[in-house]
Residue frames as qw, qx, qy, qz and C-alpha x, y, z in Angstrom:
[[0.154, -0.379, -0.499, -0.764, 78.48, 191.05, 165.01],
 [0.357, -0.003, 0.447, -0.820, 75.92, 192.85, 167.51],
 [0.015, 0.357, 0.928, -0.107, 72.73, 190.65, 167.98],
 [0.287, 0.771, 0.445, -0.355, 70.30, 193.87, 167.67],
 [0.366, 0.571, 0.254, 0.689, 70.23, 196.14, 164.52],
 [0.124, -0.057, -0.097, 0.986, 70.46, 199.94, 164.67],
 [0.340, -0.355, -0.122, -0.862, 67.12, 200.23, 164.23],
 [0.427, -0.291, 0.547, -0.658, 66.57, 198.08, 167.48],
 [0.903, -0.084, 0.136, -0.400, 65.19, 194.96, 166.02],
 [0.564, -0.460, 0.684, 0.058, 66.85, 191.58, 166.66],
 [0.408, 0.527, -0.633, -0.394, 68.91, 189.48, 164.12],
 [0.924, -0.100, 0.186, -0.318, 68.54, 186.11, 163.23],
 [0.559, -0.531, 0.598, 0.219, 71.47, 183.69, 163.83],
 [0.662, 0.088, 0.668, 0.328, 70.21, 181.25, 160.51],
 [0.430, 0.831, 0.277, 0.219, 69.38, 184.07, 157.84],
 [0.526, 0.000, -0.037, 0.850, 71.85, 186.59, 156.43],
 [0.060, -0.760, -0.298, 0.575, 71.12, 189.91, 157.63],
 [0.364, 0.227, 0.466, 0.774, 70.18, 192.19, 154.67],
 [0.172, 0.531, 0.581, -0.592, 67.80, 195.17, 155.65],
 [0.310, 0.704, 0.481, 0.421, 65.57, 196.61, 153.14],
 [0.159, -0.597, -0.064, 0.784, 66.89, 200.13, 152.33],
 [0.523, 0.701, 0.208, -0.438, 65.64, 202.50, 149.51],
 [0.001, -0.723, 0.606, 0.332, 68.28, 200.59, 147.35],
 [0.652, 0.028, 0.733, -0.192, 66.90, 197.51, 147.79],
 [0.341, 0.071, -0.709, -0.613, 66.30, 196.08, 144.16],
 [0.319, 0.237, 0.897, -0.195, 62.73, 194.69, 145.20],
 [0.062, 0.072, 0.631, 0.770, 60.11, 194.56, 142.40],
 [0.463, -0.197, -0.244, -0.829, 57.30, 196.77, 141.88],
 [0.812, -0.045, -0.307, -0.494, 54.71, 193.64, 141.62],
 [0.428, 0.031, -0.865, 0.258, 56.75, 190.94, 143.89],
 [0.786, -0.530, -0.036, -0.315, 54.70, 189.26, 146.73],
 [0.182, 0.501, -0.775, 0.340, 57.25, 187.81, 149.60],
 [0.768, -0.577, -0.277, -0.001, 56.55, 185.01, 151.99],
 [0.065, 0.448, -0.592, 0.667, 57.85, 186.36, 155.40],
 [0.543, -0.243, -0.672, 0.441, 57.79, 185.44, 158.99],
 [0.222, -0.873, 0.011, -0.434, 56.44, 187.79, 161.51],
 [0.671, 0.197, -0.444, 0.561, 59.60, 188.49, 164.07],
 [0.227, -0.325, -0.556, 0.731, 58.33, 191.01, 166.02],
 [0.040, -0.833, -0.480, -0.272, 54.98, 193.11, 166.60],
 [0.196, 0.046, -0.195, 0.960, 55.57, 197.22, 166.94],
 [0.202, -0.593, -0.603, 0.494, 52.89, 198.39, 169.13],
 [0.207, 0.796, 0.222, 0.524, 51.16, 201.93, 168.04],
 [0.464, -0.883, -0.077, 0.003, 53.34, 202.86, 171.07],
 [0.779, -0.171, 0.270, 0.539, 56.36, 201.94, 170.49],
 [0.159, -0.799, 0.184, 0.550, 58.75, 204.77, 168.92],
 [0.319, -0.169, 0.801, 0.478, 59.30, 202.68, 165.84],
 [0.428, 0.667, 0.608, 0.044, 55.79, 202.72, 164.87],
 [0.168, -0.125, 0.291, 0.934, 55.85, 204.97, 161.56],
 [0.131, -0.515, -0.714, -0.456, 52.22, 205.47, 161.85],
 [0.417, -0.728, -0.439, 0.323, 52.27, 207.41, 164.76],
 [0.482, 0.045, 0.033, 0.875, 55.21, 209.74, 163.53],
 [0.054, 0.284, 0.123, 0.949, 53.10, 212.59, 162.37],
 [0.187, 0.224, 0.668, -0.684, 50.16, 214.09, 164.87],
 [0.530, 0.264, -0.153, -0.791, 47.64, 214.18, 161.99],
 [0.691, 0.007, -0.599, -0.404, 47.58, 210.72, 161.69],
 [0.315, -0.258, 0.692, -0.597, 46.96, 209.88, 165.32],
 [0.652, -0.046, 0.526, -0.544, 43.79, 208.63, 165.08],
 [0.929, 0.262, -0.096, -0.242, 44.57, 206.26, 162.45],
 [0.062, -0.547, 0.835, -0.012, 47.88, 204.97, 164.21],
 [0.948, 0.063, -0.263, -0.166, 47.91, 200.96, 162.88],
 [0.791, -0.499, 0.326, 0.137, 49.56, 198.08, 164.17],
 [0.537, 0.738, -0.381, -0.150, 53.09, 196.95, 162.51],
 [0.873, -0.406, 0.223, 0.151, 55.80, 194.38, 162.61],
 [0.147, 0.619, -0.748, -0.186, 59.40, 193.63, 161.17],
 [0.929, 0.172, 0.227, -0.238, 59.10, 190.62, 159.28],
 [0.229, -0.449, 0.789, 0.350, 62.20, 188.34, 157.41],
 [0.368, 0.670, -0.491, -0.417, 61.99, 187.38, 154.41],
 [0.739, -0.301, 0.602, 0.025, 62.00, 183.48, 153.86],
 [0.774, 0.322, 0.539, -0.082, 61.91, 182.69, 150.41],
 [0.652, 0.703, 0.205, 0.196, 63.88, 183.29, 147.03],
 [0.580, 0.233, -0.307, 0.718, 66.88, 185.55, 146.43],
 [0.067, 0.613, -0.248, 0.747, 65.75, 187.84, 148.82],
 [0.837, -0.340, -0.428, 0.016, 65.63, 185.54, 151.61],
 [0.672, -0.337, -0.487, 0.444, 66.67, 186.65, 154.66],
 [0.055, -0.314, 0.036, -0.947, 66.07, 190.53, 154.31],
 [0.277, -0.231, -0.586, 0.726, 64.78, 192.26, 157.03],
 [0.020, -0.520, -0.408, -0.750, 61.45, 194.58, 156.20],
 [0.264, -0.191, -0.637, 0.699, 60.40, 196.84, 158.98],
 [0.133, 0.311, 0.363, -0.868, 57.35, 198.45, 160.05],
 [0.146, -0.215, -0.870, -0.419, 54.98, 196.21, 157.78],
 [0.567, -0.067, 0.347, -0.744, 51.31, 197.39, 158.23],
 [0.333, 0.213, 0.902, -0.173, 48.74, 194.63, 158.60],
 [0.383, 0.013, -0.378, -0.843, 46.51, 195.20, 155.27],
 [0.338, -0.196, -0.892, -0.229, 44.18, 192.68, 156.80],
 [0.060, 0.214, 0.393, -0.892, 43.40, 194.89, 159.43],
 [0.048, -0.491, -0.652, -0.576, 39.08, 195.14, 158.23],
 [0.014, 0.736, 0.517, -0.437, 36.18, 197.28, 158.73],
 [0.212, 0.770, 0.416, 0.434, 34.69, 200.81, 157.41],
 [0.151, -0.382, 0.434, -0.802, 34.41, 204.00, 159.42],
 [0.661, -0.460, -0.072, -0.588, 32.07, 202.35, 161.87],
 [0.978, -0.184, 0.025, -0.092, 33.64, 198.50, 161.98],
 [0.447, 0.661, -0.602, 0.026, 36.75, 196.97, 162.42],
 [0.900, -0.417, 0.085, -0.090, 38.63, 193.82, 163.26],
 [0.288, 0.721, -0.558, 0.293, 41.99, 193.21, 164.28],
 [0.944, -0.298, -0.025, 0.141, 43.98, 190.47, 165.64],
 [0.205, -0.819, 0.535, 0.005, 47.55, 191.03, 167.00],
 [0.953, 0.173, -0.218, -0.120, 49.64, 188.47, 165.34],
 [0.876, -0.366, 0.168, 0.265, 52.32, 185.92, 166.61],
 [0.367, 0.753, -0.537, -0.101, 55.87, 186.92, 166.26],
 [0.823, -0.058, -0.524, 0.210, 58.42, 183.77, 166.32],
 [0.422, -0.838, 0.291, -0.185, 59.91, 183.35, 169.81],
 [0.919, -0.116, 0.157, 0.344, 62.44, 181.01, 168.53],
 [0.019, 0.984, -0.146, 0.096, 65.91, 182.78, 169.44],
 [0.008, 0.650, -0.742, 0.164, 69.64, 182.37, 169.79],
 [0.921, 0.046, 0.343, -0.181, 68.50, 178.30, 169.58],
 [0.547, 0.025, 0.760, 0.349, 70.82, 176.93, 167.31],
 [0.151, 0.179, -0.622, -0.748, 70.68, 177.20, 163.33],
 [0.035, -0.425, -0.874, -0.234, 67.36, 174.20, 163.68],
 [0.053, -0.683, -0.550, 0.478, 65.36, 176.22, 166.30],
 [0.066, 0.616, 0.059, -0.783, 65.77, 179.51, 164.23],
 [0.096, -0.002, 0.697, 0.711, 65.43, 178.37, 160.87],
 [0.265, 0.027, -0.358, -0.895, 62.82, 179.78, 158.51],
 [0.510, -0.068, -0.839, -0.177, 60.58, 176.13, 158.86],
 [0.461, -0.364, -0.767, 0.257, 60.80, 175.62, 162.48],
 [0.059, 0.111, 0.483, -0.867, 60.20, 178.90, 164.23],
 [0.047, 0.550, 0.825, -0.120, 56.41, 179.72, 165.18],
 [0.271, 0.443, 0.030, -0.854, 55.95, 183.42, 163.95],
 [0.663, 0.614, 0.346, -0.252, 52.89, 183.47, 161.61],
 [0.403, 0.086, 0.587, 0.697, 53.85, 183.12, 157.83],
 [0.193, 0.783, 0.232, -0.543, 52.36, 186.37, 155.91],
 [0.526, 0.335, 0.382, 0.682, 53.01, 187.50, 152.43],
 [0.256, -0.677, -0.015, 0.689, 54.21, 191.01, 151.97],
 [0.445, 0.627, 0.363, 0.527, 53.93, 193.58, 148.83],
 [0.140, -0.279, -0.036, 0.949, 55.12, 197.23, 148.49],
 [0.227, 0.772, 0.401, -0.437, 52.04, 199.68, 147.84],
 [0.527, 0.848, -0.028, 0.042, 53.01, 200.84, 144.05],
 [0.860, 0.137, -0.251, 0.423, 56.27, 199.09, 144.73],
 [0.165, -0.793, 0.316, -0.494, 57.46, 202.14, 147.40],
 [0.460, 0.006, -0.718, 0.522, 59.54, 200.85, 150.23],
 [0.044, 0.223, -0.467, 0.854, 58.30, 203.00, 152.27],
 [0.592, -0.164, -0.029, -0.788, 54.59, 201.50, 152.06],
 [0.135, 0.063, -0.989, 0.021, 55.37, 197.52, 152.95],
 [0.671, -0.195, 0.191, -0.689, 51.90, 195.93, 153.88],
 [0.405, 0.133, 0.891, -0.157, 50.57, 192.32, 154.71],
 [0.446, 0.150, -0.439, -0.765, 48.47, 191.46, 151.99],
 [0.791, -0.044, -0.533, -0.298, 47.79, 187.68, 152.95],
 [0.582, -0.445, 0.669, -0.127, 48.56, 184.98, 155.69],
 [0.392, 0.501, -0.763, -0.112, 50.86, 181.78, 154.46],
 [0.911, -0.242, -0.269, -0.199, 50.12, 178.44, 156.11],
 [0.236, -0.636, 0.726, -0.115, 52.91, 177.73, 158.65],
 [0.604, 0.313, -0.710, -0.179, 54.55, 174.48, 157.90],
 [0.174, -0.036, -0.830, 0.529, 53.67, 173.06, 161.51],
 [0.619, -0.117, 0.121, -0.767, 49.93, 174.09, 161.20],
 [0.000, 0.053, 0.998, -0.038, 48.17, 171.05, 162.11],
 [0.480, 0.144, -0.069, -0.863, 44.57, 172.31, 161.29],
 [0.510, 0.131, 0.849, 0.049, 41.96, 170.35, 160.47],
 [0.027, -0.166, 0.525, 0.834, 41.51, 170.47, 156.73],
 [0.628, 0.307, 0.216, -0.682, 38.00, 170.14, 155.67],
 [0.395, -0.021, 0.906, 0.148, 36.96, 166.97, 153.65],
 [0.263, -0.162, -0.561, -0.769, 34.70, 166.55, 150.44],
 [0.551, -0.073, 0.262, -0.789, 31.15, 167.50, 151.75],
 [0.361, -0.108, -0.894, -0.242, 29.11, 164.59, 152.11],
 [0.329, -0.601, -0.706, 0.180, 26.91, 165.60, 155.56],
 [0.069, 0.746, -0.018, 0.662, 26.20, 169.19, 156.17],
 [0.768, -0.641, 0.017, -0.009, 26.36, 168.09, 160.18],
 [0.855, -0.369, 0.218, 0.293, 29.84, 167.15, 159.46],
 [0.686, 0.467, 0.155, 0.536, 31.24, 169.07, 156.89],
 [0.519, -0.540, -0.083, 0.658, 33.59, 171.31, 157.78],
 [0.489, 0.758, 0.259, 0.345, 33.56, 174.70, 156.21],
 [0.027, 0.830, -0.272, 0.486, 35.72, 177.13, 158.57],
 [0.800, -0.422, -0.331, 0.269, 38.52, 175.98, 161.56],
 [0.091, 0.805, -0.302, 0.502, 40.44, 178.75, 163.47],
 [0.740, -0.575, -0.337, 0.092, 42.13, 178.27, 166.65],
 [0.081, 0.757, -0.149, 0.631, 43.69, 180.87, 168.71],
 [0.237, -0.496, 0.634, -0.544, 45.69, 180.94, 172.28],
 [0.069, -0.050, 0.942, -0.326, 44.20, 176.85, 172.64],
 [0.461, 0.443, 0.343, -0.688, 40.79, 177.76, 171.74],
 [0.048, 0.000, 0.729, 0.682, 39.39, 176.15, 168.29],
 [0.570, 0.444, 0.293, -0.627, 36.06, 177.06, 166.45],
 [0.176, -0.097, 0.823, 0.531, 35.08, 174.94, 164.13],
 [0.451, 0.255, -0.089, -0.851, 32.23, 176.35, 161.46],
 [0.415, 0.261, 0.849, 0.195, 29.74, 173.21, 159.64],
 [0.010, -0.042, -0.486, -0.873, 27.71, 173.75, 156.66],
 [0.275, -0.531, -0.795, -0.104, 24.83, 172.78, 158.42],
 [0.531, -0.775, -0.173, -0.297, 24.90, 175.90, 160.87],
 [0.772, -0.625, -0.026, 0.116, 26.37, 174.44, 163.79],
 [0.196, 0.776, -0.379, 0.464, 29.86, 175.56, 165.05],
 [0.871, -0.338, -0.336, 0.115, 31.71, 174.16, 167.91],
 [0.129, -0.852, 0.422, -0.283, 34.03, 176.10, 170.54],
 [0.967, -0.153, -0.188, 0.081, 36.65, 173.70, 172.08],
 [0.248, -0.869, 0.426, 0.048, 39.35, 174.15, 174.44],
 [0.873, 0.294, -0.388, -0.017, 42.30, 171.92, 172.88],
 [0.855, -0.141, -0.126, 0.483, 44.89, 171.41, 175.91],
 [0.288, -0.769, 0.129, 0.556, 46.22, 175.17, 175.82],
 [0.529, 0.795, -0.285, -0.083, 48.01, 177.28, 173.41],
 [0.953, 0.117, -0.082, 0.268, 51.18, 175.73, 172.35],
 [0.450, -0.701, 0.338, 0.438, 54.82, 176.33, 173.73],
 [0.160, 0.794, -0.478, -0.340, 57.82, 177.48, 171.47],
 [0.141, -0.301, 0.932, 0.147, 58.38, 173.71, 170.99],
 [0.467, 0.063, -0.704, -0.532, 54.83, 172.81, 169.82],
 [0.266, -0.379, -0.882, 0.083, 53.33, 170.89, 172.87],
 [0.480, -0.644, -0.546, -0.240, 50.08, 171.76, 174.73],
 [0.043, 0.476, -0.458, 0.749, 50.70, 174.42, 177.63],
 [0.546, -0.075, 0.541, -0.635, 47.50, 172.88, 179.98],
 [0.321, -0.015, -0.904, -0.281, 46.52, 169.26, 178.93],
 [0.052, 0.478, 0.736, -0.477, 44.17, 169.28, 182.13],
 [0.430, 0.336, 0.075, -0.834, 41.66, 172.23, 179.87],
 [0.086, 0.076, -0.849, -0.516, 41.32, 169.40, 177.09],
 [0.058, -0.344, -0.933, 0.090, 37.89, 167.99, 176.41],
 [0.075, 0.581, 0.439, -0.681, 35.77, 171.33, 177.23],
 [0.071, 0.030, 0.491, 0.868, 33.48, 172.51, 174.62],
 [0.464, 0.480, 0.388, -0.636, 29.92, 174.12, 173.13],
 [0.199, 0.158, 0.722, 0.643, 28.22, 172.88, 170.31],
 [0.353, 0.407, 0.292, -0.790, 25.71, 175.34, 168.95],
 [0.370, 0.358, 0.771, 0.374, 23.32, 173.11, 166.44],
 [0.122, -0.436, -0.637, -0.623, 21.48, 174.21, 163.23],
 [0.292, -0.711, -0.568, -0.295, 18.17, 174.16, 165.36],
 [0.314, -0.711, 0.122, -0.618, 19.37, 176.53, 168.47],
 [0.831, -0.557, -0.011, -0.010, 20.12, 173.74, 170.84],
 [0.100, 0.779, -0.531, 0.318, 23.24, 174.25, 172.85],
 [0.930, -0.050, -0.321, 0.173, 25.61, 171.54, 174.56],
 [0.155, 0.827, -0.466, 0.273, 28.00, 172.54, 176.96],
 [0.940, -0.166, -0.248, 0.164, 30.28, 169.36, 178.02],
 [0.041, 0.833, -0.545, 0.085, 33.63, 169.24, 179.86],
 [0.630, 0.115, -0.763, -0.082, 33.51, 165.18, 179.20],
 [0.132, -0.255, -0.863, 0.416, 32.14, 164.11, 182.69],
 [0.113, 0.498, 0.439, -0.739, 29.70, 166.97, 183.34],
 [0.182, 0.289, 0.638, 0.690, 26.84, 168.42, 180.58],
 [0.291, 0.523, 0.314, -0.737, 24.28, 171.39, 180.49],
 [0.138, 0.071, 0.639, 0.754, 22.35, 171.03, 177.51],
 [0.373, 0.434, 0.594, -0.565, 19.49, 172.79, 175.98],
 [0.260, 0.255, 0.782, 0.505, 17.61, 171.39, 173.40],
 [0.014, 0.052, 0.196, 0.979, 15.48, 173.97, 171.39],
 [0.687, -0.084, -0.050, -0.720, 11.69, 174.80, 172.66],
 [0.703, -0.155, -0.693, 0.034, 12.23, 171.09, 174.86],
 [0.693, -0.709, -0.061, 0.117, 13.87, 171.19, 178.01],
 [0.094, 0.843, -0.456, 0.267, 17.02, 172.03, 179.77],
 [0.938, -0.187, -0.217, 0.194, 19.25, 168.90, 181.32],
 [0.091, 0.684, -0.608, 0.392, 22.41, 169.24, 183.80],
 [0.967, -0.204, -0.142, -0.050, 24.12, 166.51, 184.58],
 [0.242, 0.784, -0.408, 0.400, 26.92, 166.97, 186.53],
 [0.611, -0.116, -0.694, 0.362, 29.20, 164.78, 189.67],
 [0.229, -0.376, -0.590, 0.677, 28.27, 167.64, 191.99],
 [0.040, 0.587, 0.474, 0.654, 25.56, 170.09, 191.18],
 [0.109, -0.427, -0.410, 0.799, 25.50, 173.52, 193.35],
 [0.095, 0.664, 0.326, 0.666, 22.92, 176.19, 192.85],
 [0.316, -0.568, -0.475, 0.594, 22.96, 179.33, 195.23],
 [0.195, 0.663, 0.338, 0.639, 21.49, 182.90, 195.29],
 [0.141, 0.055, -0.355, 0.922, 22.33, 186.32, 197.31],
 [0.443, 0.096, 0.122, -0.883, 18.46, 187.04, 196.86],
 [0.748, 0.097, 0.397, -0.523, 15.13, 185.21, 196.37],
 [0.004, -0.180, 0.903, 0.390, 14.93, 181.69, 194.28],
 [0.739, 0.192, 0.249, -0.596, 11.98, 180.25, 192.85],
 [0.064, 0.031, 0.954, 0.292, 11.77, 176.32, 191.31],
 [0.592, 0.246, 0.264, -0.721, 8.29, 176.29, 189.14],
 [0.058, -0.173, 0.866, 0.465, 7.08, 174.01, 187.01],
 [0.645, 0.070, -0.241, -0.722, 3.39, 173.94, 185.03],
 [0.816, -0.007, -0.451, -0.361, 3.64, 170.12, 185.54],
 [0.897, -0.432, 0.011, 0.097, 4.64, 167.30, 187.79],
 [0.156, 0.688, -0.650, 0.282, 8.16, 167.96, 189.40],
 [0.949, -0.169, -0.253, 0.085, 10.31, 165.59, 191.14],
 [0.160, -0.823, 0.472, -0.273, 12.88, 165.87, 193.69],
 [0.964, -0.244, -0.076, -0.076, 14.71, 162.45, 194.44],
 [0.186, 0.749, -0.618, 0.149, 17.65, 160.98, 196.12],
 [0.750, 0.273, -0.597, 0.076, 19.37, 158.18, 196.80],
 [0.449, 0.092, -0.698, 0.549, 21.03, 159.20, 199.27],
 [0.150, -0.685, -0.560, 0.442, 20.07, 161.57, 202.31],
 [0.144, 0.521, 0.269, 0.797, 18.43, 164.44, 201.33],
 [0.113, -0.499, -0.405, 0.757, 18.27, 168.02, 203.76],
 [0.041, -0.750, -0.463, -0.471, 15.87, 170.39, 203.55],
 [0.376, -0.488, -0.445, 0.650, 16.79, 172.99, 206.03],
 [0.077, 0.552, 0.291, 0.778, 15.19, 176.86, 206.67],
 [0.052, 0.116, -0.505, 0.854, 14.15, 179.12, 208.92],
 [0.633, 0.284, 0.310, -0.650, 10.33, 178.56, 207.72],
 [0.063, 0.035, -0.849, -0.524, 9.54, 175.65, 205.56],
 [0.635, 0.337, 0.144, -0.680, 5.94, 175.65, 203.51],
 [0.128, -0.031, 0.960, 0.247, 5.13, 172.01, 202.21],
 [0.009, 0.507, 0.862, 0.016, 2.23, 171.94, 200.22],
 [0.137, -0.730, -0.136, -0.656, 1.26, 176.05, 199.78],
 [0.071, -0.304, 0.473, -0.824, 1.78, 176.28, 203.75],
 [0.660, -0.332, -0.500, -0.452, -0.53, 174.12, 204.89],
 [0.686, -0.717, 0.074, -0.102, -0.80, 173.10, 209.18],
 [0.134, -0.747, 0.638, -0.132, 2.15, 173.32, 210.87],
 [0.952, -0.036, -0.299, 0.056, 4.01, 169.39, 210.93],
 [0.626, -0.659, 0.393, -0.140, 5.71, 168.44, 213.89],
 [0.746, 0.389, -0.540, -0.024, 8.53, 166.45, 213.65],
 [0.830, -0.377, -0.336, 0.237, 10.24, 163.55, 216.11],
 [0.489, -0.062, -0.299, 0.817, 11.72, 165.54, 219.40],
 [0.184, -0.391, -0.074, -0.899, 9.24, 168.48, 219.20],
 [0.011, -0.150, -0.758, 0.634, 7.23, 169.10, 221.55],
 [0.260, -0.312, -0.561, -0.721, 3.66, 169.00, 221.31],
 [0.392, 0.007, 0.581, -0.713, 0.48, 168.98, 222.76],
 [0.325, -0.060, -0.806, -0.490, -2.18, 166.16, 222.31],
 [0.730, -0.186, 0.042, -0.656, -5.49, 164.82, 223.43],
 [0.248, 0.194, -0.949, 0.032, -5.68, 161.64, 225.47],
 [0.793, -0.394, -0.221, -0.409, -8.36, 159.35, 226.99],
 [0.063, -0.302, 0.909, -0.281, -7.64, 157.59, 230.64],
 [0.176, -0.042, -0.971, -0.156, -9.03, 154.78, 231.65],
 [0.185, 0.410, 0.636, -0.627, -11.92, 156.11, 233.06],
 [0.222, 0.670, 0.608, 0.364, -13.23, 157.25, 229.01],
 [0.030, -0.929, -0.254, 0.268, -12.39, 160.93, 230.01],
 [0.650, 0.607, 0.092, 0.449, -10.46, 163.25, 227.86],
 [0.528, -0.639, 0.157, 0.537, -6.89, 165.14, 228.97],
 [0.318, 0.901, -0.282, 0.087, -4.96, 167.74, 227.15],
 [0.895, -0.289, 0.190, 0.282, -1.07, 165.97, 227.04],
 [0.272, 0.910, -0.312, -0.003, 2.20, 167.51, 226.78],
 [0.720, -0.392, 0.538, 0.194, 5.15, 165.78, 225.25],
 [0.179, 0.555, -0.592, -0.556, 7.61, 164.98, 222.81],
 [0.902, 0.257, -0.201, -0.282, 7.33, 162.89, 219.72],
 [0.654, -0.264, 0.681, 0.196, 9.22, 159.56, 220.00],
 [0.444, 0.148, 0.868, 0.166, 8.63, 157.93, 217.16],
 [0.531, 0.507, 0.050, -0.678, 6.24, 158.48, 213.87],
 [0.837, 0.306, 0.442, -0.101, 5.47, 156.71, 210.79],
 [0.587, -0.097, 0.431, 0.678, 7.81, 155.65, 207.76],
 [0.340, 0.531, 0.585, 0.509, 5.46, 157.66, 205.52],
 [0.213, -0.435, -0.298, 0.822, 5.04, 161.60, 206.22],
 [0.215, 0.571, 0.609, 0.506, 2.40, 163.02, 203.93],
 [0.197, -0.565, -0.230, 0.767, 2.13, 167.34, 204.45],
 [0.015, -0.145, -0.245, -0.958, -0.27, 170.05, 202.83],
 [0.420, 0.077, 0.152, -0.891, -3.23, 172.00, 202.54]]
């Protein structure tokens, strides 16, 4: 038996191959759970939304989807639009969904359960073959979501979790929402693709204050307070002018050694020039006679304390 149908999409080793043709005995009013197997591009030569040039500008995505469930389990339905596809004439939103990529594997790897294509439920438009759509999404049995709990804190209750390519948002009832990178998106087997991204996230609270952590390092700003960054190495640079202000008392401190370095430095609004040890200067001395000499030389030496401005 050839591995591709005639109409170019690929068979699956653990389901019997039954395509939907305009014989099919499917009913009017039946909903199917199906698998998404492969996604047809509004390029692709298969797409039957492109066929005619009048409906160009509404060419939609589509997929071929299998069948998992009841007697018609393991039929083939092709060119499924995405009725979840939203928006008006102005808006729309659209996510490209996951076909499975679990292939020629073996009867486990391909079965209905274990592959990873999104689960969807499918209806016929006034029960026409010829109008298949997505009506819903199905929970895959391998989602591992987190499920919301009975409310009891609006900080902590969970009303919305999504997570896409490694990326989860999770929604609270309080407001706040949290972005988080979980480890990558997940391989064809279900682990983590980048365990080094783990740990990285924003939490955006109720009141407007933002958190961005990547568990060692934090920028946070708290709402009409202040702004904190705490971080094992902290760079700031600019192609053009910088300015550090502050209405009240600032502090600069370090532990360690700390450089100041420029081509002109102004300490204090620019106040007299300060000399440091090795410059040369010029000073006023007395000899022993009580008479006064103009003296030229370097500093040696100076005091632990250095106090400079206007």
């Amino acid at each position: 038996m050839s591995l591709v149908n005639s109409q170019g999409t690929v068979r699956h080793s653990s389901l019997p191959i039954k395509p939907a043709t305009v014989s099919s005995d499917f009913g009017k009013n039946d909903i199917y759970l199906a698998r998404i197997d492969e996604v047809i591009y509004a390029d692709d030569e298969r797409n039957t939304s492109n066929q005619c040039p009048s409906q160009k500008p509404n060419t939609r995505l589509q997929y071929n989807v299998t069948i998992l469930e009841g007697p018609k389990a393991g039929t083939q339905i092709f060119a499924v639009t995405d009725g979840e596809t939203r928006g008006d004439g102005s808006n729309h939103k659209l996510r490209v969904r996951k076909a499975t990529t679990k292939k020629f594997k073996g009867p486990e790897s391909d079965s209905p359960a274990m592959s990873d294509g999104e689960y969807v439920l499918v209806a016929f438009i006034g029960g026409s073959l010829t109008a298949p759509m997505i009506v819903g999404s199905a929970p895959h049995p391998l989602n591992t979501a987190t499920t919301p709990s009975k409310p009891t804190d609006p900080d902590t209750d969970v009303t919305e979790v999504k997570e896409i390519n490694g990326v989860r948002t999770t929604y609270y009832a309080s407001g706040k929402h949290v972005i988080e990178t979980m480890g990558g998106p997940k391989d064809s087997d279900g682990n983590r693709t980048n365990a080094s991204a783990a740990g990285t996230k924003t939490t955006i609270k109720a009141d407007g204050s933002i958190e961005t952590t990547d568990g060692t390092q934090t920028i946070t700003i708290e709402k009409g307070s202040k702004i904190t960054i705490a971080g094992t190495a902290t760079e700031m640079t600019s192609t053009g002018n910088m300015k550090l202000k502050s209405s009240g008392i600032a502090e600069v401190k370090s532990t360690g050694i700390m450089d100041v370095d420029g081509s002109l430095i102004k300490v204090g609004g620019g106040g007299p020039s300060a000399a440091r040890i090795g410059d040369m200067v010029i000073s006023e001395g007395v000899d022993s006679n009580g008479d006064s000499h103009a003296l030229i030389g370097h500093i040696i030496g100076g005091s632990v304390l250095s106090l400079v401005g206007g």
